[in-house]
Structures are given as C-alpha cells and as structure tokens.
KEZA-945464 format. One record per residue: x, y, z of N, C-alpha, C in turn. Coordinates in Angstrom, 3 decimals. Layout:
n.u->X | n.v->Y | n.w->Z | ca.u->X | ca.v->Y | ca.w->Z | c.u->X | c.v->Y | c.w->Z
...
END
This chain:
n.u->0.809 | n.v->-1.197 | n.w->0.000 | ca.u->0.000 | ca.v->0.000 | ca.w->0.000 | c.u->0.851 | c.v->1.259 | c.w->0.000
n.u->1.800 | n.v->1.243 | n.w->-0.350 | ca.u->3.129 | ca.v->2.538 | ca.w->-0.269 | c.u->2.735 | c.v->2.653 | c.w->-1.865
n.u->2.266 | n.v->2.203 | n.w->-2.653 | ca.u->2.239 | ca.v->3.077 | ca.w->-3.927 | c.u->1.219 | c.v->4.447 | c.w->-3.933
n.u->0.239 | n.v->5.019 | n.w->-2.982 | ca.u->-0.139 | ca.v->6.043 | ca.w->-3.165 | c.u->0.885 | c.v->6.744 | c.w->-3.199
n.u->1.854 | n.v->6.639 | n.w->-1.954 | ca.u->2.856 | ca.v->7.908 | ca.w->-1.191 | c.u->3.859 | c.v->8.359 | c.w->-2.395
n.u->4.009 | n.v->6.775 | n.w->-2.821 | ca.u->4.866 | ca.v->7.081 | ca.w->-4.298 | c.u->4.526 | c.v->8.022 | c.w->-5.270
n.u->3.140 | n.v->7.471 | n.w->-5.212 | ca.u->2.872 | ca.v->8.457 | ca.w->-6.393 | c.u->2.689 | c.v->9.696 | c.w->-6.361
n.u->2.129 | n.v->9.525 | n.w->-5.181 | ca.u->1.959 | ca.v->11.147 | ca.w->-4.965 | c.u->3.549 | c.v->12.165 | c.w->-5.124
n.u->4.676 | n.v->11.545 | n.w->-4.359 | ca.u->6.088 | ca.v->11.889 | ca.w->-4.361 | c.u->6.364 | c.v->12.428 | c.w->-5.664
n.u->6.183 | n.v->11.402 | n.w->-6.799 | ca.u->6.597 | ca.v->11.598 | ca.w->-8.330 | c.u->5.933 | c.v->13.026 | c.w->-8.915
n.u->4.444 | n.v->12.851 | n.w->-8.708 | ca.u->3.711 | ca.v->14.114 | ca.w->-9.583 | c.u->3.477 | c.v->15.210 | c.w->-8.694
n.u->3.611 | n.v->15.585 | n.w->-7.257 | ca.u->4.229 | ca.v->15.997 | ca.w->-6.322 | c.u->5.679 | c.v->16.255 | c.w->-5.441
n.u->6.460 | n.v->16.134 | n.w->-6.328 | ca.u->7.913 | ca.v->16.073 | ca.w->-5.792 | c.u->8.297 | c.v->17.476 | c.w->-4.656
n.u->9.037 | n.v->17.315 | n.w->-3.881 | ca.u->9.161 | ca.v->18.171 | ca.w->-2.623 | c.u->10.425 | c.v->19.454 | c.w->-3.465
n.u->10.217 | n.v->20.052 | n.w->-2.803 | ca.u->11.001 | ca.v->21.507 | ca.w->-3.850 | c.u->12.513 | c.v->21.372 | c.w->-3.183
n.u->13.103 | n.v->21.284 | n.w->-3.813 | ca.u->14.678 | ca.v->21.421 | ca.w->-3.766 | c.u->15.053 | c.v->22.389 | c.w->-2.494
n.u->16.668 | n.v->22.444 | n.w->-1.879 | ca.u->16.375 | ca.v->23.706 | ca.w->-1.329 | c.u->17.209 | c.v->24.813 | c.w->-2.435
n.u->17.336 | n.v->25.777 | n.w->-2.446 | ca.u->18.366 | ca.v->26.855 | ca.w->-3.431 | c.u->19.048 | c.v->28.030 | c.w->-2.223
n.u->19.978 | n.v->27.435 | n.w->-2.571 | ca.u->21.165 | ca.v->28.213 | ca.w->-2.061 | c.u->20.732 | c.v->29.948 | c.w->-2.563
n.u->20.933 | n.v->30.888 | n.w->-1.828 | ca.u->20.837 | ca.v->32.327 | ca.w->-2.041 | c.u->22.069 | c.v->33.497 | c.w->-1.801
n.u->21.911 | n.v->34.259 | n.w->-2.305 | ca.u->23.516 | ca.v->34.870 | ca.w->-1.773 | c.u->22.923 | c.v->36.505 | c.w->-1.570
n.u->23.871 | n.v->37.396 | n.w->-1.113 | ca.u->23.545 | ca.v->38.927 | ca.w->-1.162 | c.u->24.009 | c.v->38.970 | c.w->-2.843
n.u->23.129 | n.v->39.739 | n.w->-3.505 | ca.u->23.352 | ca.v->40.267 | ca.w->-4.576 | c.u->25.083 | c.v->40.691 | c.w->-4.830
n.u->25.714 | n.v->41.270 | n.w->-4.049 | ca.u->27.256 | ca.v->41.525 | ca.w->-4.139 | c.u->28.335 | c.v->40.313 | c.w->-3.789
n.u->27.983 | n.v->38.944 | n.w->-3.174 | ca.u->28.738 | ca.v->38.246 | ca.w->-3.136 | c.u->28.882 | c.v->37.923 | c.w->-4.378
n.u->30.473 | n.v->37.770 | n.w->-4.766 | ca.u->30.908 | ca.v->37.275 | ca.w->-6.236 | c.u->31.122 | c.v->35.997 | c.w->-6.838
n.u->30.081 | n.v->35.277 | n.w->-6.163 | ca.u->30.360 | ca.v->33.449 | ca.w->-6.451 | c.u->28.978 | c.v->33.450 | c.w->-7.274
n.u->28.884 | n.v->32.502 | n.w->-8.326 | ca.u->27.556 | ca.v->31.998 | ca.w->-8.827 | c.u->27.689 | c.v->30.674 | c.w->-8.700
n.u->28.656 | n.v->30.153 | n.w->-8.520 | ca.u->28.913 | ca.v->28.570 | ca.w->-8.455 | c.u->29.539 | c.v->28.533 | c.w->-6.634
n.u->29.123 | n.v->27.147 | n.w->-6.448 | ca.u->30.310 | ca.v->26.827 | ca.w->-4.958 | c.u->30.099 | c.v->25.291 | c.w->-4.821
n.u->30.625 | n.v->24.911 | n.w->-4.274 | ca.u->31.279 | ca.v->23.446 | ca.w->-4.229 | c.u->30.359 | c.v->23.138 | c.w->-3.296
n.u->30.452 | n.v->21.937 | n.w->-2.928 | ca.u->29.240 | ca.v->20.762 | ca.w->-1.928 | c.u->30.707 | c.v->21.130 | c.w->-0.414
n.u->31.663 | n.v->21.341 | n.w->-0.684 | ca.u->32.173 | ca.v->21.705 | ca.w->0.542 | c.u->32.840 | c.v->22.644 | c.w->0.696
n.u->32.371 | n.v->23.839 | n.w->0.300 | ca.u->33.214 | ca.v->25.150 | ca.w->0.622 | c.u->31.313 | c.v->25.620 | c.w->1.187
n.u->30.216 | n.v->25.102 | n.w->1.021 | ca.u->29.083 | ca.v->24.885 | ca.w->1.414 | c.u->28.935 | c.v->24.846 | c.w->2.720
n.u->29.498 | n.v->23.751 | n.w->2.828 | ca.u->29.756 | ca.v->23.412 | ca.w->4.390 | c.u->30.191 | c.v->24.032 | c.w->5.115
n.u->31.517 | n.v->24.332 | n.w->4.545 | ca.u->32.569 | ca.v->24.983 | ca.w->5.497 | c.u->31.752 | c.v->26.181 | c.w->6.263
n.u->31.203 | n.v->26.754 | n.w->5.122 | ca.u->30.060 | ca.v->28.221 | ca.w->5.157 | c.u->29.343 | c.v->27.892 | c.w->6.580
n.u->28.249 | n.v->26.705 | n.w->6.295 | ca.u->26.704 | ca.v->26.469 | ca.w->7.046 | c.u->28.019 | c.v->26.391 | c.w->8.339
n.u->28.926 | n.v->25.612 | n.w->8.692 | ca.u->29.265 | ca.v->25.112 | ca.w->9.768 | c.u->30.226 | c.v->26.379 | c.w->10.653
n.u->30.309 | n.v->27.287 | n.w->9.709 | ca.u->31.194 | ca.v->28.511 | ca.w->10.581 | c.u->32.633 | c.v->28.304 | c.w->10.617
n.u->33.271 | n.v->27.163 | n.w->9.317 | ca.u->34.630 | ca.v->27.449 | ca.w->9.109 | c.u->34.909 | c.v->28.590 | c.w->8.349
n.u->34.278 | n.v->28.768 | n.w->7.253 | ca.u->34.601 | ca.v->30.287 | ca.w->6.338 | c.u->33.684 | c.v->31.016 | c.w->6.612
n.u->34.207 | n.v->32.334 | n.w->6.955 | ca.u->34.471 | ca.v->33.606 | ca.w->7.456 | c.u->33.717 | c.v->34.360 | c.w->6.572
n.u->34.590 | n.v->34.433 | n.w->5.486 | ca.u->34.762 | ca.v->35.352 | ca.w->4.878 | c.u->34.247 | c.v->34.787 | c.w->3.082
n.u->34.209 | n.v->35.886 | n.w->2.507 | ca.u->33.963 | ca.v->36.013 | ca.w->1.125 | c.u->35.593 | c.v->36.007 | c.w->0.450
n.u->35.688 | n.v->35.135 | n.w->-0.917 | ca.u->36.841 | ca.v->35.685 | ca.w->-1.325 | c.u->37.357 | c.v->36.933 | c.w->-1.655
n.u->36.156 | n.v->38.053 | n.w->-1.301 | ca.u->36.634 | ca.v->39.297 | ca.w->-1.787 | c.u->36.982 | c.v->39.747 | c.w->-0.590
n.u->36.682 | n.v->38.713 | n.w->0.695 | ca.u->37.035 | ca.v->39.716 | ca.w->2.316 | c.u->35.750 | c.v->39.662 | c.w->2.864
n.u->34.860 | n.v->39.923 | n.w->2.219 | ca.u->33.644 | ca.v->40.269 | ca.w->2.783 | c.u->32.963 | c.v->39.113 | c.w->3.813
n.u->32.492 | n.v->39.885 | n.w->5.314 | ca.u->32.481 | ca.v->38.951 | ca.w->5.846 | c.u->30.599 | c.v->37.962 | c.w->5.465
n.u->31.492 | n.v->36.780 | n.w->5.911 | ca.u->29.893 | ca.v->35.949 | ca.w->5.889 | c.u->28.958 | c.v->36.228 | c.w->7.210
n.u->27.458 | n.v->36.232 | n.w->6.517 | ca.u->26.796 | ca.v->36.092 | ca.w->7.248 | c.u->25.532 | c.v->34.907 | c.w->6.944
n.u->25.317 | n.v->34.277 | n.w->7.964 | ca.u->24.726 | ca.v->33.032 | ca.w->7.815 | c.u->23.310 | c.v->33.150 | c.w->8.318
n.u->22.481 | n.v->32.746 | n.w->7.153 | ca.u->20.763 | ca.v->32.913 | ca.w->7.728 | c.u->20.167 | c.v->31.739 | c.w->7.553
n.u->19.614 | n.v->31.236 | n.w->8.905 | ca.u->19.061 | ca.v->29.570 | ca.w->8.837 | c.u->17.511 | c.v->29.812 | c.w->9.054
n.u->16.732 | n.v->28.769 | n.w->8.761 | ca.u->15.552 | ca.v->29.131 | ca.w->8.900 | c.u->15.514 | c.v->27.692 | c.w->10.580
n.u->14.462 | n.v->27.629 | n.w->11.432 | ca.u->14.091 | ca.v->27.271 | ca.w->12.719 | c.u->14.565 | c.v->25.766 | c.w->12.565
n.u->15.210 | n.v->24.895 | n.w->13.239 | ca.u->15.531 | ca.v->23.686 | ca.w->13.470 | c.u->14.501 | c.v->22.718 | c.w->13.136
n.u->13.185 | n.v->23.222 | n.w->13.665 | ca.u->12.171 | ca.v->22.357 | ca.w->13.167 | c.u->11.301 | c.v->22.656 | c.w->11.883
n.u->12.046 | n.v->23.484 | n.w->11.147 | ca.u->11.189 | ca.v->23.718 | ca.w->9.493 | c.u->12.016 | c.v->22.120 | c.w->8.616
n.u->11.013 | n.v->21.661 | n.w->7.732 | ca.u->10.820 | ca.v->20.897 | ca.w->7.069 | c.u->12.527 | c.v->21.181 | c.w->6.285
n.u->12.313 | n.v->22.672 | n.w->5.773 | ca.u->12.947 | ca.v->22.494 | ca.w->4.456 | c.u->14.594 | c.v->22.924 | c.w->5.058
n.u->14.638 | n.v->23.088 | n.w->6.327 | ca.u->16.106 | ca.v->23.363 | ca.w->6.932 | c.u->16.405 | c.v->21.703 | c.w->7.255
n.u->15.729 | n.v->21.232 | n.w->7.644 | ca.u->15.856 | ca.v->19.660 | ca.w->7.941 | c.u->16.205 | c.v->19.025 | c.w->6.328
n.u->15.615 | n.v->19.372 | n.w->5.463 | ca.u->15.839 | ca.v->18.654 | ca.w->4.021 | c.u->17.417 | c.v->19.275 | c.w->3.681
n.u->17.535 | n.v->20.941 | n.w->3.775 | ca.u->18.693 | ca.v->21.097 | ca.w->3.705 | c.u->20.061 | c.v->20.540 | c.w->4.481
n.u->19.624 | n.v->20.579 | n.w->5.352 | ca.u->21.094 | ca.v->20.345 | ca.w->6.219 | c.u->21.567 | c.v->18.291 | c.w->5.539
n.u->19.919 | n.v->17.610 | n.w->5.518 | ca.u->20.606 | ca.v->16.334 | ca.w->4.735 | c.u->20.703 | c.v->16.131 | c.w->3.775
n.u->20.503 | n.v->16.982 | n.w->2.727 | ca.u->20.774 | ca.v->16.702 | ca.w->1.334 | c.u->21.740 | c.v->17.730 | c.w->0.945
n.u->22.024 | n.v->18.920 | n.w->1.184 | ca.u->23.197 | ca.v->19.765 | ca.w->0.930 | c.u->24.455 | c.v->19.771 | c.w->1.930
n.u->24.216 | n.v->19.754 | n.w->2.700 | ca.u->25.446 | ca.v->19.250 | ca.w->3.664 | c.u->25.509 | c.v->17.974 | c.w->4.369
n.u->24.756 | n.v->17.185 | n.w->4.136 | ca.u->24.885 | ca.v->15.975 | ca.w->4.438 | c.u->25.421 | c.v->15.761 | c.w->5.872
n.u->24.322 | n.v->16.458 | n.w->6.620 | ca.u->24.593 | ca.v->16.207 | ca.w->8.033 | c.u->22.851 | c.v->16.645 | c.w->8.826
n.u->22.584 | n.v->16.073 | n.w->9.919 | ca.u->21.458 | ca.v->15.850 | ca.w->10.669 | c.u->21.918 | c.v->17.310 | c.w->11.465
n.u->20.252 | n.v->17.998 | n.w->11.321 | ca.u->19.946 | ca.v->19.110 | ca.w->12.025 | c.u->20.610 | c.v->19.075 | c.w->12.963
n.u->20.871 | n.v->18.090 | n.w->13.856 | ca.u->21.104 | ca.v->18.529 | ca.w->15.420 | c.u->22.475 | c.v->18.634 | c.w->15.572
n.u->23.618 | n.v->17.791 | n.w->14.614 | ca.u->24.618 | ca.v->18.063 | ca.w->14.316 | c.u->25.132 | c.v->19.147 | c.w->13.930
n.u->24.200 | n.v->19.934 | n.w->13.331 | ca.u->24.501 | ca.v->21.177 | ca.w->12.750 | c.u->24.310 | c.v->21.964 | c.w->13.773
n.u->23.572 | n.v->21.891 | n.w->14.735 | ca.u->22.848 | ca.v->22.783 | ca.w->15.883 | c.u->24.450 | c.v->22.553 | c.w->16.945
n.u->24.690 | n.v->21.418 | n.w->17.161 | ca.u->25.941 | ca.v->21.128 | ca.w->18.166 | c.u->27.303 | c.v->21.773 | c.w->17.304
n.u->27.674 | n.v->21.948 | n.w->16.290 | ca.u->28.734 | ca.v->22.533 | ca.w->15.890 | c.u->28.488 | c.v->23.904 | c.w->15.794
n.u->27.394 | n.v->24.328 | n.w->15.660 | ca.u->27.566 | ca.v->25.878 | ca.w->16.112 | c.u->27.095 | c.v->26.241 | c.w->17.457
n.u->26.916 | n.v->25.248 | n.w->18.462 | ca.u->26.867 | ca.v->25.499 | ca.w->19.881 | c.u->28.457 | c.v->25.535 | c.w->20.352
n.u->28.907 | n.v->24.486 | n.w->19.656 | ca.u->30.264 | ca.v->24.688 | ca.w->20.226 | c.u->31.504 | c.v->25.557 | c.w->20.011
n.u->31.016 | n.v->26.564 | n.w->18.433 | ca.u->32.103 | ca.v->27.477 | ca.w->17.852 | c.u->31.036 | c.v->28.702 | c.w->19.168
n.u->30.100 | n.v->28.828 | n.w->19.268 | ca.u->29.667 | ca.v->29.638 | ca.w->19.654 | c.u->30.447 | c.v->29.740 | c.w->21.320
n.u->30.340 | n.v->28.693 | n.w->22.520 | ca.u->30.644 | ca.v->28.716 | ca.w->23.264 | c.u->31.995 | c.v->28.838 | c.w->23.601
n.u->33.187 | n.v->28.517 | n.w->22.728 | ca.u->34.346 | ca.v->27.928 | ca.w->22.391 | c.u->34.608 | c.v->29.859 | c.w->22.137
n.u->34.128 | n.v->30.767 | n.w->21.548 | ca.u->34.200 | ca.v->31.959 | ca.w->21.202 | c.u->35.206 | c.v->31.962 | c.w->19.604
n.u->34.952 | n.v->30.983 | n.w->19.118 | ca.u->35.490 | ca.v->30.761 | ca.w->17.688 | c.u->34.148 | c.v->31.312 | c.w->16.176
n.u->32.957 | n.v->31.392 | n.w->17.071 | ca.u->32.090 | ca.v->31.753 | ca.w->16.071 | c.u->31.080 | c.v->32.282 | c.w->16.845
n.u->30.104 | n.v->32.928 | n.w->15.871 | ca.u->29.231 | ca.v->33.386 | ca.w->15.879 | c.u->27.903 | c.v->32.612 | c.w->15.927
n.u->26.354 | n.v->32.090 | n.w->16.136 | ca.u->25.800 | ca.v->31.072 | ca.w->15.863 | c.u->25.145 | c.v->32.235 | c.w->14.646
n.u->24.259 | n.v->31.323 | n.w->13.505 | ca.u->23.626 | ca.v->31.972 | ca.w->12.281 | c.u->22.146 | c.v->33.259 | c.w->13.102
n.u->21.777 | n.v->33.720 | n.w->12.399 | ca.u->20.994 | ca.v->34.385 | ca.w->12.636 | c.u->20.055 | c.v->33.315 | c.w->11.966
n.u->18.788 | n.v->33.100 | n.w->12.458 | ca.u->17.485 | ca.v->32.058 | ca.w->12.457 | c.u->16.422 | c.v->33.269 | c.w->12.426
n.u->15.951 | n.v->32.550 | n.w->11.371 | ca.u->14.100 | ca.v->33.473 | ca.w->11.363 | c.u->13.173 | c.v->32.513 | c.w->10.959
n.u->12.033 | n.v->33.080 | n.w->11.240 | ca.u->11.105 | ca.v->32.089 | ca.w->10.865 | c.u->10.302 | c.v->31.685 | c.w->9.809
n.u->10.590 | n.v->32.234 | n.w->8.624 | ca.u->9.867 | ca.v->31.988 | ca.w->6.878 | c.u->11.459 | c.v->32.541 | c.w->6.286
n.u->10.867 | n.v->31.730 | n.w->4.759 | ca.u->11.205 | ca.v->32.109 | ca.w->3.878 | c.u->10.915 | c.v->33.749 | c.w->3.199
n.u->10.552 | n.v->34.010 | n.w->3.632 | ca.u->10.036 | ca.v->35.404 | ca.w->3.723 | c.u->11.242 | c.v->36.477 | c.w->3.816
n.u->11.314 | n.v->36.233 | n.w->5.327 | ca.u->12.297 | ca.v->36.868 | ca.w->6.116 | c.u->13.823 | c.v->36.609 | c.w->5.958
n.u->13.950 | n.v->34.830 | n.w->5.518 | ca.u->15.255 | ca.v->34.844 | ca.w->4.600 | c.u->15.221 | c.v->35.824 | c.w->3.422
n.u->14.828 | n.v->35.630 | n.w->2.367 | ca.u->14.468 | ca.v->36.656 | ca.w->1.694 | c.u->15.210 | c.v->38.026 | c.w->1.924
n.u->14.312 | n.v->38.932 | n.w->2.521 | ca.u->14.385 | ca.v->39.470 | ca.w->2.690 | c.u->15.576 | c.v->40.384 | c.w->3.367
n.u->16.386 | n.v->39.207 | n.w->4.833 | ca.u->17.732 | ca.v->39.474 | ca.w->5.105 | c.u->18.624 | c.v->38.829 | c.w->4.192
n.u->18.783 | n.v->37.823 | n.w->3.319 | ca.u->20.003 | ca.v->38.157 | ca.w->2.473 | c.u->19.889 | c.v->39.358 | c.w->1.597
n.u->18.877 | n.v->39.830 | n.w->1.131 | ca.u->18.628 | ca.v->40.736 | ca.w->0.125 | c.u->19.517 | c.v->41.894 | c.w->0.992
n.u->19.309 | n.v->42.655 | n.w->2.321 | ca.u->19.769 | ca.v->43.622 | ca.w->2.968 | c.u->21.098 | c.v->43.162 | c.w->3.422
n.u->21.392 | n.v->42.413 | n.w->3.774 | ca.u->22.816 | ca.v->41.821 | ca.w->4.392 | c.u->23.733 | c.v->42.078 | c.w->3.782
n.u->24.967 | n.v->42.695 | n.w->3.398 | ca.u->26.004 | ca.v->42.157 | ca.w->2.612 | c.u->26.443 | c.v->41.111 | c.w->3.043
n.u->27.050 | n.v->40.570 | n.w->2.268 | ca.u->27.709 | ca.v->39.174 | ca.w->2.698 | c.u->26.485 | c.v->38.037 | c.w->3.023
n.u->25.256 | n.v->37.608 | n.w->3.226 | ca.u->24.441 | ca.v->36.881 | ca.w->3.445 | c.u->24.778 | c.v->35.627 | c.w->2.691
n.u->23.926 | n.v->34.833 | n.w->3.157 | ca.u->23.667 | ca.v->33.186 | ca.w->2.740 | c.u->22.750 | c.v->32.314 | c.w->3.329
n.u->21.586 | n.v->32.147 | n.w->2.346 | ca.u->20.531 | ca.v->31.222 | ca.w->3.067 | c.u->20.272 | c.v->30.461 | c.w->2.114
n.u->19.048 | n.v->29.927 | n.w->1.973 | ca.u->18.426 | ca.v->28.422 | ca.w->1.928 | c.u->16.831 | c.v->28.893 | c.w->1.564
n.u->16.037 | n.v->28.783 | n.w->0.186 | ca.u->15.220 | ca.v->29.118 | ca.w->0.154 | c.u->14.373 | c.v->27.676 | c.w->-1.234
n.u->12.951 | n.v->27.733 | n.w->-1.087 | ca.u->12.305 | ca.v->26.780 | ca.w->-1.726 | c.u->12.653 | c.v->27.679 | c.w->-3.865
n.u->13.271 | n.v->26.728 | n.w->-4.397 | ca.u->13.383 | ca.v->27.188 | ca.w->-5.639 | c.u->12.454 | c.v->28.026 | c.w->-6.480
n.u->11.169 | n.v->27.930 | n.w->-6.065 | ca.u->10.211 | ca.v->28.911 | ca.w->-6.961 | c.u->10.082 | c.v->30.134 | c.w->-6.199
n.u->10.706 | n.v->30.849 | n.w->-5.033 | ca.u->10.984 | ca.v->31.951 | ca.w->-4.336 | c.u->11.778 | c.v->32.609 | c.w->-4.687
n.u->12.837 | n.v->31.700 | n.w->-5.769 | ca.u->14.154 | ca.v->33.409 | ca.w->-5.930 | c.u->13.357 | c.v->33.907 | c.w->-6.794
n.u->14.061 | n.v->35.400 | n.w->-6.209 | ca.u->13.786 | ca.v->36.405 | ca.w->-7.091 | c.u->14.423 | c.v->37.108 | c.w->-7.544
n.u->14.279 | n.v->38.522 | n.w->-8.083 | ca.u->15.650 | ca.v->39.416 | ca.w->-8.250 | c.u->16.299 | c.v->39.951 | c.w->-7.355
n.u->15.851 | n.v->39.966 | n.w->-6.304 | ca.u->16.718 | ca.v->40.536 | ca.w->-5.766 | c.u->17.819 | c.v->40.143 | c.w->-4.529
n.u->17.813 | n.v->38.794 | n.w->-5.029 | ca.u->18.714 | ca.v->37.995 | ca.w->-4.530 | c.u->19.595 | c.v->37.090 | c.w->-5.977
n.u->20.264 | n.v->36.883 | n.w->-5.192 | ca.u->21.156 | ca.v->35.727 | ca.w->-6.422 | c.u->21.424 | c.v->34.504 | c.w->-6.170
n.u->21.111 | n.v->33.718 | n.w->-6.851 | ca.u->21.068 | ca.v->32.041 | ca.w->-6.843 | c.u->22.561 | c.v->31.777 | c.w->-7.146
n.u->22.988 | n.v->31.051 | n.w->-6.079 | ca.u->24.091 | ca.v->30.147 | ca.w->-6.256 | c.u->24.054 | c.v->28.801 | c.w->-6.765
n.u->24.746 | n.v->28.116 | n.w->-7.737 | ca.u->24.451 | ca.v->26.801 | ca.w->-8.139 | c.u->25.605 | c.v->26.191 | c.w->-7.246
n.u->25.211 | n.v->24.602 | n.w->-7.057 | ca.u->26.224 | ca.v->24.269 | ca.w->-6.187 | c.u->26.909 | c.v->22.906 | c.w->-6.788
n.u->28.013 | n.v->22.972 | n.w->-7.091 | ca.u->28.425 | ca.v->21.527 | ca.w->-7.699 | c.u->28.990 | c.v->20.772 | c.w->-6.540
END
C-alpha cells in the first residue's frame, strides 16, 4: 500500500532547497564543501574579504531539515551542536534564524555578505542564486 505515497512523491515532488547569496557576493557557483565549510562557521569570509553572514531558517522547518541532509549531508542537530560549540568555544558566531522564507528573503537581500536556503520557486531578483556543484 506505499504506492499512493509514491505516487503522490513523483507528480508531487518536494522543492529542492536553493542556495541564495547577497546580490554583491561574487560566487555563482560553490562546491558541496566550501558549502559546508560556510553552514558550519569554518569560512568567514567572502573571497573578496567580505564577511559571511549566515541565515538559517528554525531547526524544526521541514525544508532546513531537508537542507542540512541533502546539501550538507549532516542531521539538524549536528549542525545545531557545531555551532553550539564554535559559539561557546568563542570561535564563532551562531547563524541568525528566522522564521519563513520570507524573512530569509528578505535578510540576504539587505545583508552584505548573506547566505541562506530558500524553496526554488521563491528566488527572485533581488537575490542571487548560487548553483552548487
């Protein structure tokens, strides 16, 4: 009886997540681990200097849970404990968290330096899509 769920999955497929950037970061491409490095609070910085800033959407949204295992290939809570520990450790900062896609949106758009995580039929102009190999 799993062929409804299937089917539904196929002609219903769940939306990707899409990487977002501030309009002035100078990457259109980034790697599956310079990605990481980003979400997890090893890189800092932009190659132009510019510093990063990291925008997550709530631990318990669907599509931060899809992100963290299909683009970084690591479980929410893992992700939650490595920036508890740069945070406490005074090696990092933890991300700034909001609660819609909306509000991502909206702070990478104002942020320089930003980086979030948004459902693919949401970009718009005034953000810039990163592709990620």
């Amino acid at each position: 009886m799993k062929w409804p769920l299937l089917f539904c999955l196929v002609l219903f497929p769940l939306n990707a997540a899409t990487v977002v950037v501030h309009s002035s970061v100078p990457l259109d491409v980034i790697s599956q681990s310079q990605l990481r490095n980003i979400f997890t609070l090893r890189q800092t910085q932009w190659p132009d200097g510019t510093p990063v800033k990291v925008i997550v959407l709530a631990d318990n949204s669907p599509l931060h849970q899809r992100f963290c295992r299909e683009q970084l290939r690591l479980f929410p809570y893992q992700l939650t404990g490595i920036w508890d520990k740069r945070s406490f450790s005074g090696t990092g900062r933890r991300p700034q968290q909001v609660d819609s896609m909306a509000a991502m949106l909206e702070l990478v758009r104002t942020e320089a330096g930003a980086i979030g995580y948004i459902e693919s039929p949401y970009v718009g102009s005034a953000v810039k899509e990163v592709r990620i190999e």
